[in-house]
Each structure stands twice: as C-alpha cells, then as structure tokens.
N, C-alpha and C positions, 0 to 999 in steps of 0.2 A: 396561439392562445396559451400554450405550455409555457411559453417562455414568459409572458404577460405574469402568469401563476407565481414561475420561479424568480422575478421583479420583487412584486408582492413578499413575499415568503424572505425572501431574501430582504429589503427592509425592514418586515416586522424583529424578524431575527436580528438584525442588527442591533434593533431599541432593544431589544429583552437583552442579549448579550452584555449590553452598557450597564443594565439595571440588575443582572446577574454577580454576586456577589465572588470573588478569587477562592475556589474551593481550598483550605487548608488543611483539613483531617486526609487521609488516604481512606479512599473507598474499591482500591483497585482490584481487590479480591472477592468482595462481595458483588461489585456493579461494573466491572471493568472500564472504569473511571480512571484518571488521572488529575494529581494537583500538577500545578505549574513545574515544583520542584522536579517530581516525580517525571515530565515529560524533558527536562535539563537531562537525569540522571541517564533516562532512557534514548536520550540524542547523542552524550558522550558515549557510549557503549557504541552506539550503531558508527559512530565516526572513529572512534577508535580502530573496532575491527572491519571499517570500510572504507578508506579513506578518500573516495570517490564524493564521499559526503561531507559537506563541512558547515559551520556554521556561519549565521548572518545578519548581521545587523537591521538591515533595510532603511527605508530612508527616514531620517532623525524624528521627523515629525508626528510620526506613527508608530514610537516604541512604545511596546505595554511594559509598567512602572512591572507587574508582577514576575517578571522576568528579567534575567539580566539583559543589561542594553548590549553585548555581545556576541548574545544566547537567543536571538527575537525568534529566529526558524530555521529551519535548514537546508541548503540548498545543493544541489548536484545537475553539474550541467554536460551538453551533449551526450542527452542518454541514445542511444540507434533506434528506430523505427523502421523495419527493412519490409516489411508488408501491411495491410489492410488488414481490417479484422476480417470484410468479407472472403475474406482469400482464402481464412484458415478453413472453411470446408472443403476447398480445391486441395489443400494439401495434405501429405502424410505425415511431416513432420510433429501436428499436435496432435494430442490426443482428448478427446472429451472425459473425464475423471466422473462416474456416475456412482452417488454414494447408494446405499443398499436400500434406502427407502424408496428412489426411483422418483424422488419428488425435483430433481434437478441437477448441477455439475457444475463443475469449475473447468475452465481451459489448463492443461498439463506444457506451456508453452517449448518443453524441453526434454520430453521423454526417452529420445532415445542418448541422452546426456549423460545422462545419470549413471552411475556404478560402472562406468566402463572405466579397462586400463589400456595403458600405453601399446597399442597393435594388435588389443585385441577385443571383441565383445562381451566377452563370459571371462569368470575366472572361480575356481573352487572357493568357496568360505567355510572356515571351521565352525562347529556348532553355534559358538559365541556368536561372529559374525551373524551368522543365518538367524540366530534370535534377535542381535540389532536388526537387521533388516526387517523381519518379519515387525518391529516396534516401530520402524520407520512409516513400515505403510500404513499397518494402524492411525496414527497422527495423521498421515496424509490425508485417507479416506476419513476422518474425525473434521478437520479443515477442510476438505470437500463439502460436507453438509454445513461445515459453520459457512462457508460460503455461498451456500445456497439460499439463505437469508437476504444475501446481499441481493442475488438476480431474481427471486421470488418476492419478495418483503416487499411491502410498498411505503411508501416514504411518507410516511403520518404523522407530519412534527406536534402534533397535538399535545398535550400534556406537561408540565414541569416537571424542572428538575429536584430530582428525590434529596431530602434531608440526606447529609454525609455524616457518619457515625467515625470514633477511632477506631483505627485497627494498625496493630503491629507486623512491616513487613518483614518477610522470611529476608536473609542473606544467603547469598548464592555463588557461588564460583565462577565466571565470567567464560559464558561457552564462546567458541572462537568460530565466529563465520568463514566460509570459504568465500574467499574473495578475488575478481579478475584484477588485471592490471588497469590502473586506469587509464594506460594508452590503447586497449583495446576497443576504449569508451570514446577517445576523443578521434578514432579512426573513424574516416566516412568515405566510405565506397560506395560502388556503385556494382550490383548484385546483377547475374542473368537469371531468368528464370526459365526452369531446363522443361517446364510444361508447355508454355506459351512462346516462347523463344524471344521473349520482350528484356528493354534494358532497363530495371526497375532502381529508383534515386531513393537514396536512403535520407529518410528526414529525420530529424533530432528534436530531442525535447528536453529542456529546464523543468527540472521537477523541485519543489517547495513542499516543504512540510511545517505544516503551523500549529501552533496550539489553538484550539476553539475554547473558549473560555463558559460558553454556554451548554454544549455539550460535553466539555471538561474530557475528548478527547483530539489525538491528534486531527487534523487534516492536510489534504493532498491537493497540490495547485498543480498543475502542466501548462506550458507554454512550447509551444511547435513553431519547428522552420522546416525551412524545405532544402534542398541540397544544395539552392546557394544562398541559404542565411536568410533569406526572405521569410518574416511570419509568417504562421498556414491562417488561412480565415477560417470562422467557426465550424463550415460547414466540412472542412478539410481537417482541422481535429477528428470532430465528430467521424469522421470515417476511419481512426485508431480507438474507436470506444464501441465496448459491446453497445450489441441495437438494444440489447434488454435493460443497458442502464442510459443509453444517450438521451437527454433533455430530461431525464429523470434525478437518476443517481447521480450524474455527471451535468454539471450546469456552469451556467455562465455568470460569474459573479465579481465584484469589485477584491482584489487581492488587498489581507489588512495591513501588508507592510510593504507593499511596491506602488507607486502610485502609476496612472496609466491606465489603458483599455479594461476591461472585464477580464478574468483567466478561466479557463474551464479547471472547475474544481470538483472533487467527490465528494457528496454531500456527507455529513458525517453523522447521520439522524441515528445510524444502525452500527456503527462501530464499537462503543461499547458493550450489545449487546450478543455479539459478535465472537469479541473479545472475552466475555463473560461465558461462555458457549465453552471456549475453547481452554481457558481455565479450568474450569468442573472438568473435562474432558482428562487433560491431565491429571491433576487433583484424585479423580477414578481413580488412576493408574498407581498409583502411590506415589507420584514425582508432587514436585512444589514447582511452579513459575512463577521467576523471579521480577520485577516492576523492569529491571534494566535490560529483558529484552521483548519491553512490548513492541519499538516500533520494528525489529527484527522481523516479528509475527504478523505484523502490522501492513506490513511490505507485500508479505506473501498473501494474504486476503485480499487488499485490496486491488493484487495484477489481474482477479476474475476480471475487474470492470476494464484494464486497460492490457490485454494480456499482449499485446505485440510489439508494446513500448517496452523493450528486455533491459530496465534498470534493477533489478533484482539482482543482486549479484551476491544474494547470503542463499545460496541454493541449498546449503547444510548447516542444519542447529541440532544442538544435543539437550534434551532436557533432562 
C-alpha cells in the first residue's frame, strides 16, 4: 500500500515540478533553499575538495535547460557497503548520538575514528585545540537534532513552494575537507566477522545527487550491487536503509537523468528545512555558512537515513 502512496506522490510531484518555476533570487539563508546556480557552486567545492565525486551529464534527452548540460548531477561510484543496518545494534563499533532533548539520534557510523594519531589513542591538546574540539562537538550534537527531523518528521508534502525574496550571499574562504583516497573506495573485500565467525561480501553503491527543482534542494539517488556486480533488488537495498526511513524517507522512484528501472532515492520533502535548522544553528554562534558548502553538510545529515553506506568521506569541515 505504501508503495502504491509513493507511485501517487511521486507522479503528482513530477506535474508540479514541470509547472514549478527555476527559482532565481537566492533564498538559502532564510529557507535553506538552493537556485540551480547556487547547487553548480556547491557541487564544484564538494568535487574539488573530494575527488571521489565528479560531475555528469546523464543521458541527452533528459538534460534540464536550467543547468549546464555538463553540470546535470553528480555522481561517485563504488561507494563500500560492508554491513546491514540491522547489524549496527550487534555491534560496537557505532555509536547512537542522543541530542539533550531525548526526542531521538543520529547513527555516529565512525567513532572511534575520530581524533586519533598515528599509534596511539589519546594525545594532549593545548587550550586552543580543547576549545576547537569542545566547538566541534557542539556542531555535532546541533546536527544530531537537525537530524532528528529527518527520523522523527513525517513526510507531509502538502503545501507550496514559499515566494523567493533577494538576498545577498556572505563569501567565504573555501574550508578543506578531509578526504580518503579513492582507491580505498574502488577496493572490495571480503570482511570476517569476529562475533559470528561468518564471511561477510561487501556490496557497493553508485550514489547521484540531483537538483530537485520543486523542492529547490539537492537530492540523493543510490544504486547497489552485490560482490559480483549484480544489482541488489529493492528488498536488498532496503536492508542498507534505516527501518525509520525505509519505504518512507527512502523510496523507489523514476531517476530524472538515467533512464532505466526506479532508484531508491531520499525524499527531499525536509532537507531544506533541515538545512535551515542548522544555519541559525551556526548563525547563534557568530560564524556565517557559506552556500558552497551545503552539499558538504548535506552528506553528513543525510548518512542518518543510510548510515552504513561509508561514502562520506568529508569527515572534517571548519566553519
């Protein structure tokens, strides 16, 4: 029946999209909105300092005029998929991130990753340092509730899109992501698991990112295979996506620039508002963020819904 809904939903959305006009004013400070431009600006930054990602034309006949025919989405392939979502309560390696309202959490897919050096776990930081950190986690735990939106919120596409006003964007200095190699990306092993003593096949995923022209922000397509290149069927994705967003958040719909089967994609009903969340968030602070690293941020929210597919690989941003 849910699927029958997201059918539905997903054609109506398609007409409105067509009858949706190319938003041209920038509203991305007020409504965490993107123009076309604005989503260009912010794919070169992410491919710049990621080069795992690049850009894509897709196939001729489905290029939007409002974009360059170069520039249609972005694409990065053989991302790793080395476990189930169900797994992650069997194991230690995540952690559940519970923001202070206790109203829900984000998946921490990489905790004990983080701030370690070369041989050793701990290392002294001088005050400076210990005041970054202590700013880091702030942010963290700030994107933890903006992410709780995501797994709590329910998907109410009801309503139009709001008038777009002018607004002049801030310029910003160009923070530099941490980035892996991307042969670490197109490696595919084959993993033991030291609880169950099972030989677990690591599956892969083509991720896309598109502009939504009706919701005037980005979105997220995936495509899965399995360990010999064979597509996963829907039911076999769906076993890499939290249960709180699968056939929800996460659906199965016609991709606007590959032609072909359905792709499971993130609905992008809440991304703006998301996005907007975590703006003001900053903003508080006395920082400014900049339009050219929303899909930076963009990355990091949206792994709640698919936290075990580890194409993330901007694991540090400075604002």
């Amino acid at each position: 029946m849910q699927n029958v809904i997201n059918t539905v939903k997903g054609t109506a959305l398609g007409v409105a999209e067509y009858l949706t006009p190319v938003l041209k004013d920038s509203k991305f400070k007020e409504t965490g909105v993107l123009t076309p431009e604005e989503f260009v600006k912010a794919g070169d930054h992410l491919v710049h300092h990621c080069p795992t990602w690049q850009w894509s034309t897709g196939d001729e006949s489905k290029i939007k005029p409002y974009l360059p025919k170069n520039k249609q989405f972005l694409l990065t392939r053989n991302v790793p998929c080395y476990k189930r979502c169900k797994q992650l309560e069997y194991t230690e390696q995540e952690k559940i991130v519970q923001p202070e309202d206790g109203e829900g959490g984000w998946v921490d897919t990489h905790p004990s990753n983080d701030n370690l050096t070369d041989g050793s776990g701990t290392a002294e930081m001088s005050n400076d340092e210990k005041s970054d950190s202590d700013e880091a986690e702030d942010m963290q735990n700030n994107l933890g509730n903006a992410m709780t939106d995501l797994v709590l919120g329910d998907d109410d596409d009801d309503g139009e899109a709001a008038v777009m006003e002018d607004s002049d964007l801030e310029n910003e200095e160009d923070e530099v992501a941490e980035v892996k190699p991307a042969s670490d990306r197109e490696h595919v092993a084959r993993k033991t698991s030291d609880s169950v003593g099972e030989i677990i096949q690591t599956r892969t995923y083509d991720l896309n990112i598109t502009y939504d022209k009706y919701y005037q922000t980005p979105r997220l397509w995936v495509s899965g295979h399995d360990e010999n290149r064979h597509p996963l069927s829907v039911d076999q994705m769906y076993e890499d996506v939290s249960q709180d967003h699968a056939k929800r958040t996460v659906t199965m719909e016609s991709h606007p620039h590959i032609p072909g089967p359905p792709m499971a994609s993130v609905h992008p009903c809440r991304h703006a508002e998301v996005m907007k969340f975590f703006i003001q968030t900053v903003t508080e602070g006395g920082r400014e963020l900049g339009v050219h690293m929303y899909l930076i941020i963009f990355l990091k929210f949206v792994q709640a819904v698919i936290p075990t597919i580890e194409y993330d690989y901007t694991q540090n941003f400075t604002m």
